[in-house]
N, C-alpha and C positions, 0 to 999 in steps of 0.2 A: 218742137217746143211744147210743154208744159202748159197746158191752161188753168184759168182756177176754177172752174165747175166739176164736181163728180157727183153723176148720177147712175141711175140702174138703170135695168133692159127686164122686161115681164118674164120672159120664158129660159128655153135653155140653149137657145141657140138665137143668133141674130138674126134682125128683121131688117128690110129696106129700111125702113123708118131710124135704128138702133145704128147701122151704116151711112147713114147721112147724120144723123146726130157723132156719132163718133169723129168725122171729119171738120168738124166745127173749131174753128183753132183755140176755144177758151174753153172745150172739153178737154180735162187736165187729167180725169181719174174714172173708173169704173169700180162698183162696189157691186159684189154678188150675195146675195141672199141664199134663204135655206130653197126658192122657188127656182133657182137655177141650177141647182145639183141633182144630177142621175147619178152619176157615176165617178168615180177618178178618168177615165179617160175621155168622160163625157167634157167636163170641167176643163182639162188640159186642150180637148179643143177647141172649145168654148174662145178661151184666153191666148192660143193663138190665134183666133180668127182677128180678134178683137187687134193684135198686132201686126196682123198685117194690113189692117185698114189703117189703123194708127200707131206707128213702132215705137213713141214715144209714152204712151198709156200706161197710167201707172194704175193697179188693181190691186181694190184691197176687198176684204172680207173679213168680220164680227165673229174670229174664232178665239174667244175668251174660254172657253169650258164650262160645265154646266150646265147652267137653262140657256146659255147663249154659244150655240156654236153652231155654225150652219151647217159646216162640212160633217157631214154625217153618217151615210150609208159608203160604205167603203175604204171608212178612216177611220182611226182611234178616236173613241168616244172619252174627252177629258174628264178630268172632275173637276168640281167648282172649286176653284182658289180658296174659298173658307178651310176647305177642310184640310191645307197645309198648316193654316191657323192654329189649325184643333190639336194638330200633330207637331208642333212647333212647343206647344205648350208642356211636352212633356218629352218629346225627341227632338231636340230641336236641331240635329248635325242629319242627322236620318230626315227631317221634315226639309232642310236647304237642297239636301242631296238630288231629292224627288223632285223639287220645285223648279230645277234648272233642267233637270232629265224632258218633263215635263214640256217646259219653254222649250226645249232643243226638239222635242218630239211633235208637238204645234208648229212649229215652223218650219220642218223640214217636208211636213206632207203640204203645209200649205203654199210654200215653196216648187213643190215636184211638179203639181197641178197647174204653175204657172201665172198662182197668184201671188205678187211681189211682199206685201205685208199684210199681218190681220191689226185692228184697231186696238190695241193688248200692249201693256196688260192695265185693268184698274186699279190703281191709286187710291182708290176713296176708301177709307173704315168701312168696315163691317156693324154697323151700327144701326140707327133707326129709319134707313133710308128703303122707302117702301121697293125701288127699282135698284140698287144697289145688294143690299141684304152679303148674302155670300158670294159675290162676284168678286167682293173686297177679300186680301189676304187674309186679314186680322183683326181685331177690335181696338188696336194701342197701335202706334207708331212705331213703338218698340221692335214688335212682330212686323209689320207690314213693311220696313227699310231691308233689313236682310233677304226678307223671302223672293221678293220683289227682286232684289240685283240678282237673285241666283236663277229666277224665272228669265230675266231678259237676258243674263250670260248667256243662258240654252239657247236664247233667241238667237242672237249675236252670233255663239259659234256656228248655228244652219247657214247663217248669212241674210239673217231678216233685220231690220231697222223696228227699232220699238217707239212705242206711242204711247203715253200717258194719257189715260184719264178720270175724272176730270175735273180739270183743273177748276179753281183752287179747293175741289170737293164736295162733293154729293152727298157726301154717307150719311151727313150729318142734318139732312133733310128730307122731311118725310114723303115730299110729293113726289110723285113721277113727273118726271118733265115732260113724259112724250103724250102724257093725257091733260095735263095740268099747268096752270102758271104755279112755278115751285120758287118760294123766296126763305129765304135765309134773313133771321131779325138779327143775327148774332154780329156783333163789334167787330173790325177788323183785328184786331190783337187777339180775341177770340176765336177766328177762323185761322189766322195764322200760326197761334201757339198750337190748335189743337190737328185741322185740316192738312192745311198747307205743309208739313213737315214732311210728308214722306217726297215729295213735287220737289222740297229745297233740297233736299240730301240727296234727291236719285236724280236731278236736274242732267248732273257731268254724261250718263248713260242713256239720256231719253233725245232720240231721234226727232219727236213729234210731239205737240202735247194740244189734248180737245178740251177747249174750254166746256165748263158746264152752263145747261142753260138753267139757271138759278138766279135770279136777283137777290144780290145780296145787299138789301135797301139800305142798312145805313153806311156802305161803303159807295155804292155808284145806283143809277136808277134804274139802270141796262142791264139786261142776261150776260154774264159773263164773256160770250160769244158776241156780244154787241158793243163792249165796252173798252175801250180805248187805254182807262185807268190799270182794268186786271190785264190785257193784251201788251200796253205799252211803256206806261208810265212803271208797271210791280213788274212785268215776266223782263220786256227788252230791256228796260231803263237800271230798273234796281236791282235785276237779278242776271242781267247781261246773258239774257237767253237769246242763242240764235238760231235753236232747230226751227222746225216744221211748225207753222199752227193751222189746225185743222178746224173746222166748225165743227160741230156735231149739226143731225141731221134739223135743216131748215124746214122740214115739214112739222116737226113737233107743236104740240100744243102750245107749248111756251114760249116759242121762238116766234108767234101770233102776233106778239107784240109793236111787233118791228112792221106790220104791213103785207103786203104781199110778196111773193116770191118775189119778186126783183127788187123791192125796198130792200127784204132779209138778205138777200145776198151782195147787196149794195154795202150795207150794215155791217156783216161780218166783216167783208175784204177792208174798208175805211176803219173797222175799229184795228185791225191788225192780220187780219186771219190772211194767209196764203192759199187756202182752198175753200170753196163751200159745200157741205153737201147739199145736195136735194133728191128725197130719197122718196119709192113708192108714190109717185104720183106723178107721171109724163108731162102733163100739161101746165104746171107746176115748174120743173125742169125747164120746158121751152121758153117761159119765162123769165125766170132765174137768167138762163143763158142771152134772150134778148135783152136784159137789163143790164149785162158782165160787157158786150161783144166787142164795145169803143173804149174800154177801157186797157189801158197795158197789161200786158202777162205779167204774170207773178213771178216773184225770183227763182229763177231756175237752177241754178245753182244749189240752194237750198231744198228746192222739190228734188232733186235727183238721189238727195241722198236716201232717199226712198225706196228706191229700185233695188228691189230683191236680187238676191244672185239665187237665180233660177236655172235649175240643173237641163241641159242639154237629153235629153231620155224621152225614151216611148212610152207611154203609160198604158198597162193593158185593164183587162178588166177588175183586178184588186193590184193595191198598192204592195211594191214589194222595191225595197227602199236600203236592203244589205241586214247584215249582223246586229249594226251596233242598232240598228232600226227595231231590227224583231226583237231581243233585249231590252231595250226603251222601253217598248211597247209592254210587254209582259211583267216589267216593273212598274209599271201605270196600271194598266187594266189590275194587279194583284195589289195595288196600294186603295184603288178604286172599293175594289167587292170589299176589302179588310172595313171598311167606314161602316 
């Protein structure tokens, strides 16, 4: 069974402490950082060990491309999603081609290693968003709905489940959440005409979606992740969503609002969310998790659809992944240096 806490582990292999917390029945997920990576086969053991204490562990990991990819030494280093944008603008059959190659290429190393999905792709405009910036496809909606389906095709074909975020959008606000309380003045017909478009159009394809921790004041009074209105009344009610909802990470500045770890993750799962994270801070975690323990598991059914199809293979010390792999690869890295 499926819990709804994901947290991390410090190092790169588990601890007593990491093995008893994994045994916890309302630990649902594991999330790797760029702190627990040596190696491809270092990671693949990592991720079975983590399975055999608990077979049900769903593991993810923040491989977007750019300034945000953990998996690093021993993997294809992506490019930022902007610069399908930049390329879209003037090839734009050549810029869809790479963007799926791309997604199929992120997900099939991240798959190999044994980790089931990365939190990908972003959603939000490429706009004035100080933590956003080129994470986003593109600067128009226009641009970011095609690129977008053809990235999470790639996905899809590896056999990875894709996550938006976040939801109903970031880009259009200039605070960092993870330092800041980040609120949004703009109207609700204003976020939806301009934000929310790419979220309504790619809805049918998206496995998961992370609310943002944004207060958008004159729509609800709560972070996104806290609020009932954008979780249940606009995603379940009026848009008859029934993937995955994910928190983004409860340790954030912004997510402060809501109280302590157990308030916040209290908060999320009651506004609608199916998982919490709590990320970078154990004692924090422990909490979180004392606060979750008497509560019912979250729908399982819906959490499953999560589960990577994760290739049966030994991973030695560099990734070596077939034909269509090394071609992928060498059509990304030669689209990469071209920028």
């Amino acid at each position: 069974m499926i819990g709804a806490l994901m947290l991390d582990i410090a190092g790169t292999e588990l601890t007593l402490e990491d093995i008893e917390l994994l045994q916890a029945p309302q630990v649902g997920g594991m999330i790797l950082f760029a702190r627990n990576i040596e190696s491809p086969a270092q990671v693949r053991a990592l991720t079975d060990h983590m399975r055999q204490i608990r077979p049900d562990i769903l593991i993810a990991v923040d491989q977007e491309g750019g300034r945000v990819q953990r998996l690093k030494h021993g993997f294809s280093l992506l490019p930022a999603m902007g610069q399908f944008g930049e390329l879209y603008l003037t090839e734009p059959e050549k810029a869809l081609a790479l963007a799926e190659k791309c997604g199929w290429l992120m997900a099939i190393e991240v798959l190999a290693v044994g980790i089931d999905f990365s939190f990908a792709p972003v959603l939000d405009l490429n706009d004035i968003s100080d933590v956003i910036g080129d994470r986003g496809f593109a600067q128009n909606m226009t641009d970011i709905v095609p690129l977008v389906d053809a990235f999470m095709h790639g996905m899809k074909r590896a056999g990875m489940a894709t996550t938006g975020k976040h939801f109903p959008g970031h880009g259009s606000v200039k605070a960092d959440s993870h330092v800041a309380a980040a609120i949004d003045t703009r109207s609700y017909d204003e976020i939806y005409h301009k934000d929310m478009q790419s979220f309504i159009k790619l809805m049918p394809q998206l496995d998961a979606l992370m609310p943002a921790h944004v207060i958008y004041e004159k729509v609800d009074p709560n972070p996104a992740g806290f609020s009932k209105f954008w979780l249940q009344k606009i995603l379940r009610q009026q848009f008859n969503y029934d993937g995955v909802l994910f928190s983004d990470d409860l340790t954030m500045q912004a997510a402060c609002v809501a109280g302590g770890a157990d308030a916040r993750i209290q908060a999320a799962l009651n506004a609608g969310c199916d998982m919490g994270l709590v990320c970078n801070h154990r004692e924090s975690a422990r909490t979180a998790l004392a606060g979750i323990e008497n509560l019912p598991l979250p729908n399982q059914e819906r959490l499953e659809r999560m589960r990577g199809k994760i290739p049966n293979i030994q991973i030695g010390a560099q990734l070596e992944l077939g034909n269509e792999w090394q071609a992928v690869r060498k059509a990304i890295e030669e689209f990469k240096n071209s920028r």
